[in-house]
Structure formats: structure tokens, C-alpha cells
N, C-alpha and C positions, 0 to 999 in steps of 0.2 A: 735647379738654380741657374742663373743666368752669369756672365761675368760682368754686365753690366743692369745698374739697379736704379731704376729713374722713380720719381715722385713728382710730380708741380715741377717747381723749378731745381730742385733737388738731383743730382745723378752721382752715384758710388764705382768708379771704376774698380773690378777687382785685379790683385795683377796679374790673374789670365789673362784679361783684356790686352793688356802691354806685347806680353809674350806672345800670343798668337801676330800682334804688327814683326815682332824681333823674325818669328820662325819665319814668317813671310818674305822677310828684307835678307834674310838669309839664302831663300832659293831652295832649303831642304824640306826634306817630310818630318813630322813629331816624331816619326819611329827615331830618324836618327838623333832628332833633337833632343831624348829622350836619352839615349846613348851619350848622347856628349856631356848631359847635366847629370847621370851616373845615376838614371829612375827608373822604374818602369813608365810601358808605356798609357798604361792603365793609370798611373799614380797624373803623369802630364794630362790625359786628356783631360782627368777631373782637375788638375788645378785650370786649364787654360778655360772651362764650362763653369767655372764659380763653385766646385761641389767640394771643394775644401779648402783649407787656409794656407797659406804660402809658411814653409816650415823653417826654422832658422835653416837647418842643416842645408835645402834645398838655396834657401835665400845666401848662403854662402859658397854653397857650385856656384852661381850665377855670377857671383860678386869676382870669383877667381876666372871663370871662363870671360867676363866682360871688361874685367881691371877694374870694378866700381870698389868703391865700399860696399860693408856689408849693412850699414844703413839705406843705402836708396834702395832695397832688394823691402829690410825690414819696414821704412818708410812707407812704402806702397801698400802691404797691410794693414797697416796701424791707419792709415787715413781711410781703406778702406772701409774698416770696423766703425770708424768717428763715422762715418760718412751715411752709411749704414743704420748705426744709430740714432743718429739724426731724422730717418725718413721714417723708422719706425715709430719715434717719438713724434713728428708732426704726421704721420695719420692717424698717432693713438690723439692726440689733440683734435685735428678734426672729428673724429664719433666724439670725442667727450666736447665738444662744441655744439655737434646734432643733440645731446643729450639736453645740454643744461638750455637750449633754447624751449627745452618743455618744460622748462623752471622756471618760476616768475621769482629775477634775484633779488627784485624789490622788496617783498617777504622778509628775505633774509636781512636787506638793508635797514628796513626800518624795525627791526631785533637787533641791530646793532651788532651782530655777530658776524658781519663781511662788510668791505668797505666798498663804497658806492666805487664804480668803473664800467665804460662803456664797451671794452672789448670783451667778445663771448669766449674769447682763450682767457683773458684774466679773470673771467667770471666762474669758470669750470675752475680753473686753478686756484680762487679760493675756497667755492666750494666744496670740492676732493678734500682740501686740506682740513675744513673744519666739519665736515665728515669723517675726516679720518677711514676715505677709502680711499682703491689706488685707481679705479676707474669708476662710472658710473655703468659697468655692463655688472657690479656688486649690486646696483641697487633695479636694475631690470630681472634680479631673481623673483622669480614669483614665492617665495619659499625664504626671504632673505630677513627681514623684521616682521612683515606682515602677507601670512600667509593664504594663499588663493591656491585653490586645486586647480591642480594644470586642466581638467573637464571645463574648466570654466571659458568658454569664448570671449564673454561680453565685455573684462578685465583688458583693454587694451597696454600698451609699453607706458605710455602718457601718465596714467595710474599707479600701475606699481610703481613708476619712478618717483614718484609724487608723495605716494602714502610712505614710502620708506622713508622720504625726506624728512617729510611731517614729524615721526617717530624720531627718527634718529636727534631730529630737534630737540622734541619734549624729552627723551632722556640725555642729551646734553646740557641743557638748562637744568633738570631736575638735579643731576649729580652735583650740582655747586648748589643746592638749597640743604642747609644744617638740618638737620633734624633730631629730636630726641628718640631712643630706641623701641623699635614698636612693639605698641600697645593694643592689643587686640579688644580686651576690658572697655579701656579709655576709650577708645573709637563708638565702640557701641552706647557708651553713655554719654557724647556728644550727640549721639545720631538727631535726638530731641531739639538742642540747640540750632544743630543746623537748618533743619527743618524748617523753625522758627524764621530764620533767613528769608524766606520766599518772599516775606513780607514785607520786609527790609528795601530802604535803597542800597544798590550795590555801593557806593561811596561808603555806607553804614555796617553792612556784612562784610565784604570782601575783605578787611584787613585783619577781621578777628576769625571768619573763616582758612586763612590761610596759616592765622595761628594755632588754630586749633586743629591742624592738619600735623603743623611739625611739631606739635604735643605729644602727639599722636605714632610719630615716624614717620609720617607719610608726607613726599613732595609733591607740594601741589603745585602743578605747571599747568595755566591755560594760553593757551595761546590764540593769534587769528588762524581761523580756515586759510588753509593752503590751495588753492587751485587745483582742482583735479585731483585730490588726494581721497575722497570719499572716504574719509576718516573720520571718526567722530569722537575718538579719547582712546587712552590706553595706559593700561597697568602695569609694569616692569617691578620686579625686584630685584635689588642690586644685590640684598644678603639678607640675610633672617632679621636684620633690627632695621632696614632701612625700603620703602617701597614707593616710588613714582609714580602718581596718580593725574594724569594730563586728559584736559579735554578741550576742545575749541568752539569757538561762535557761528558754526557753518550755517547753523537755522536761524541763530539770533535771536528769536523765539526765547523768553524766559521760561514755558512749560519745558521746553526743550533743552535749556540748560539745566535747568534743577533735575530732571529725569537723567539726564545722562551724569549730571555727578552723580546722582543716586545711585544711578545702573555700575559706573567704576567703583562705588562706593563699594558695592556689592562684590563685586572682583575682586575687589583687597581683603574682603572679609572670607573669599573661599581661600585664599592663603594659595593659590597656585607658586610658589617660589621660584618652580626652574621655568615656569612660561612667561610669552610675553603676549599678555591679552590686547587683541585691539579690535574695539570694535567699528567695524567697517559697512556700506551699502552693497554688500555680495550673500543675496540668500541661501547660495551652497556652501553650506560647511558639513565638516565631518562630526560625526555623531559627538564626541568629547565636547567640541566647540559649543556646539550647537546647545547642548545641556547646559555648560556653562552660562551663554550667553541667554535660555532662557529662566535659569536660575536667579539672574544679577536682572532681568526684566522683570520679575515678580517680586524680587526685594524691592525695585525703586518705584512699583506699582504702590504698593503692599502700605509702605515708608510714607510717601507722600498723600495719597489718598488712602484710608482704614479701610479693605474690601467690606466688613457689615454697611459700615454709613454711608460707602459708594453704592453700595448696590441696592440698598436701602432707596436712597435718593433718583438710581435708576427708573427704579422700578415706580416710582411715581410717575413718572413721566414727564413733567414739569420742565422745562430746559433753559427757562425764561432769566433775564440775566437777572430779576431778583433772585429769583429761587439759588441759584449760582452764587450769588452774594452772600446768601443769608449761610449757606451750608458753608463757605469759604471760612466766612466771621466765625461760623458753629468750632472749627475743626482748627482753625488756625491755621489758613492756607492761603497763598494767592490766588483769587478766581480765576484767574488767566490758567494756573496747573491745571483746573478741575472742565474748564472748556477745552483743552488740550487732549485732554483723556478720552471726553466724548466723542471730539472729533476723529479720534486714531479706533475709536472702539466704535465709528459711525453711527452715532445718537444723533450726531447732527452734522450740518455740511460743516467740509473746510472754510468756506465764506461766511460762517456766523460768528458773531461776538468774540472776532479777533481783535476786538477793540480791547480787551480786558484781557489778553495775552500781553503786551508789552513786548522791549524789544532790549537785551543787551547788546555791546557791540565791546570787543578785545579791541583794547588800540594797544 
């Protein structure tokens, strides 16, 4: 330590500082200085080098060798410490200023969950708060909501900060949505109706899909794509009767939305209780995950398209946007899911009959 402690425009004298000008304007060495203040000399050199704090006991020799009070001795402390704290709060503001500039606060502004402000310390400062963390070096864990094996290179700081945000979102919105106590039964004998949805305009599903979610126990949070969050929904359960089921518009793509409720859908039905599933654009995971996540991809396969009548329909070969139509109307689907399929299962290019995909958008 130093006895003096500078930042920007900031500087903390400690009152070493003071006393080495005193020992000097005296003409003597610390050894005796050290005699006259009744210390050692070990004890002076670390007060006069900042390595410890000026002590009453000490602060009142001084006061009696000098004729002060024994406030200007304790004074000098006490402003040190403010002084001190002060610098270590405006650098922990500047990183958490580097931080949230990898945040689009706009996201947050137009969720109404932070109010609009132009300064990036009042911007960290609301977001920490509705957060409810005490730095964003909580949310650069790789391990901390949404978890990435540390093997992983490609996961830059930009991301993890990002996906946590995302999350932490959807489960703060979710925990203020009612729900009734989950229904395991009940969920599954929706799955039909929901289904049905695809076909639907979202003005026409979305508000009875949401009801029949909190039928169900489950909070359903969708939110817009976050920037650099490579997130795509996520499952949380807050207790045994209550589970937050969040996913977002990153592809916009309606194959793409219905697949990935399905895909959480499936999440909720393996009942993981103490985990927080998310699924994310990071091909390494660990074996558990990785089961999981192709389990919940075979139920929303499964769910959406029937494997006989898909493969069935495969196997002809036919790709043609009737043939698409006619199995769609057959099964009761949106053709846009069933072009979706082929394109991820390469039947056909990504440049074909994304005419019949369509597009949601989360405002």
C-alpha cells in the first residue's frame, strides 16, 4: 500500500502522508519519532507507508505531543477511508460502465423495466438494481444462469453477459405472472390445442395460448431477442407447482417459433425441478445436457410433424409447394413448419418456399 491513493481526479491522503512532512519539519529520524509517539518502530513505518490505519490510542499520543485535539489525528482517517471509498466505487463504476455498454439498454427500455437515460453510470445503475446483482463481473460467469464449459473458446464476455441478461429477464417477468398449480395431466392434453395454433393468427392464439399455459402452472414469457444473447428460450422452476417457460423471436421464422415452444414444452414435461434449462447456439455440452436437449428436440419434432406421415411424405420425394399444402391441410399444420423441417433435415435449400414460412415479430 501506498500512503497516498490517486484515481482520475480523485486522491486519498493517508495520515502517513501528513506525518512523514511532520518527522521531516522536525529535523529527526522515525526511530526517534517513533520513541516520542511511545510505538515501535515497525508499527510507524507501516503507519507512515499506508499498511495500516491510524489507531485511536496512537491518534491521541499525537494529539498530546502536538496540543491538537484528538479529532484532527481521528479526522485524518475517517476522510481517508471516505476518500478511499470513493475511488474504489468510481472504478467499480467504470468496469460496470465497460460492461453495460455491451448492453443494448433499449431492450430494456422498451420492456419498461428501466427508465430511459443517457448516462452509461445511470444505465449500469439501473440495470444492477433490476438485476438484482452487485456487479456485472456476476453476470461474466460462465457458469452463472447459462452455462458454457470453460473448453469452450468461441463464447466471447459480449455473450455470456448478454444470455444472463436475457434469462434473468424471462425469470423476472415470469415470477409476476399467476398461475394455477402444475398440471402435468393438463399440459399434455392441451398439447392437441396448442398444436392447432400454428394455424391460427397470433392475434387469435396468443391470448388463449397464454391461458392455457397458466392452467397449466406454467409462465409463459416471450420476449424480443436480446443482442448477442444466442439464446433461444428457457425453462426455470421456481417450486413444484409453479414453472417459467420463456422463449424469444431471434429467427422470427414461425417454423422456428412453434419448434422452439414445443422444444421448452418438452423441458417442462421432463420436470428437471432443481435446473435451469436454456437453450442456447453452443454445440458443446455435457452429456446430461446434451440428452436432455435431444430429448425435448424429438418431442417438438414428434409433436408437430407425426414421424409415420413425415417420413411417409419424405419418402416420396415430392417437395413441391402443393404437395406441402396438401400434407399441411392433411395433418393440420402450418406449411411453413413442414418446409422448415426439410430445410434443417436438407430436403431442400434454405432459399426455397420460405414464402410459406411466415414471420412473427415480439414487440
Amino acid at each position: 500500500m501506498m500512503s497516498k491513493t490517486e484515481y482520475k481526479e480523485l486522491i486519498a491522503f493517508h495520515p502517513g502522508y501528513y506525518l512523514k512532512d511532520i518527522i521531516d519539519d522536525m529535523g529527526i529520524t522515525q526511530d526517534e519519532f517513533a520513541k516520542r509517539l511511545g510505538t515501535t518502530g515497525k508499527h510507524l513505518s507501516d503507519l507512515l507507508n499506508g499498511k495500516c490505519s491510524l489507531s485511536k490510542e496512537i491518534a491521541l499520543n499525537l494529539s498530546i505531543m502536538f496540543g491538537t485535539t484528538l479529532d484532527v489525528w481521528l479526522n485524518l482517517q475517517k476522510t481517508y477511508t471516505e476518500k478511499v471509498l470513493e475511488i474504489e466505487r468510481r472504478k467499480a463504476e467504470d468496469i460496470e460502465v465497460e460492461c453495460v455498454n455491451l448492453i443494448d439498454y433499449s431492450f430494456f427500455v422498451n420492456l419498461g423495466v428501466v427508465p430511459k437515460t443517457r448516462l452509461a453510470a445511470d444505465k449500469a445503475k439501473e440495470l444492477l438494481k433490476y438485476f438484482k446483482i452487485s456487479s456485472f463481473e456476476v453476470f461474466k460467469q460462465p457458469d452463472f444462469l447459462v452455462s458454457y464449459r470453460t473448453a469452450i473458446q468461441t463464447v466471447g464476455e459480449k455473450n455470456i453477459i448478454n444470455s444472463n441478461a436475457w434469462v434473468q429477464t424471462a425469470l423476472n417477468i415470469g415470477k409476476e405472472i399467476k398461475t394455477s398449480k402444475y398440471d402435468s395431466k393438463k399440459l399434455r392434453s392441451h398439447l392437441d390445442e396448442i398444436r392447432g395454433m400454428t394455424v391460427q393468427d397470433p392475434k387469435e392464439f396468443y391470448p388463449r395460448l397464454v391461458e392455457v399455459f397458466a392452467l397449466c402452472g406454467v409462465a409463459f414469457v416471450d420476449l424480443p431477442h436480446l443482442k448477442n444473447s444466442g439464446v433461444n428460450g428457457a425453462v426455470k422452476w421456481l417450486n413444484k407447482e409453479k414453472v417459467i417457460l420463456a422463449i424469444n423471436d431471434r429467427r422470427k421464422y414461425l417454423d422456428t417459433f412453434w419448434f422452439s415452444l414445443f422444444h421448452e414444452i418438452g423441458h417442462v414435461l421432463q420436470e428437471k425441478i432443481t435446473m435451469l434449462i436454456v437453450g442456447r447456439d453452443v454445440a458443446e455440452m455435457d452429456e446430461t445436457n446434451k440428452a436432455l436437449e435431444d430429448e425435448a428436440d424429438r418431442f417438438a419434432q414428434n409433436i408437430l410433424l407425426p414421424e409415420e406421415a413425415f417420413a411417409k411424405f419424405v419418402n416420396a420425394g415430392d417437395f413441391s409447394e402443393w404437395h406441402i399444402r396438401e400434407l399441411a391441410a392433411r395433418i393440420n399444420i402450418h406449411p411453413g413448419i413442414i418446409v422448415g423441417r426439410l430445410q434443417k433435415d436438407n430436403h431442400i435449400g434454405f432459399d426455397r418456399l420460405n414464402s410459406l414460412k411466415g414471420k412473427y415479430v415480439i414487440a
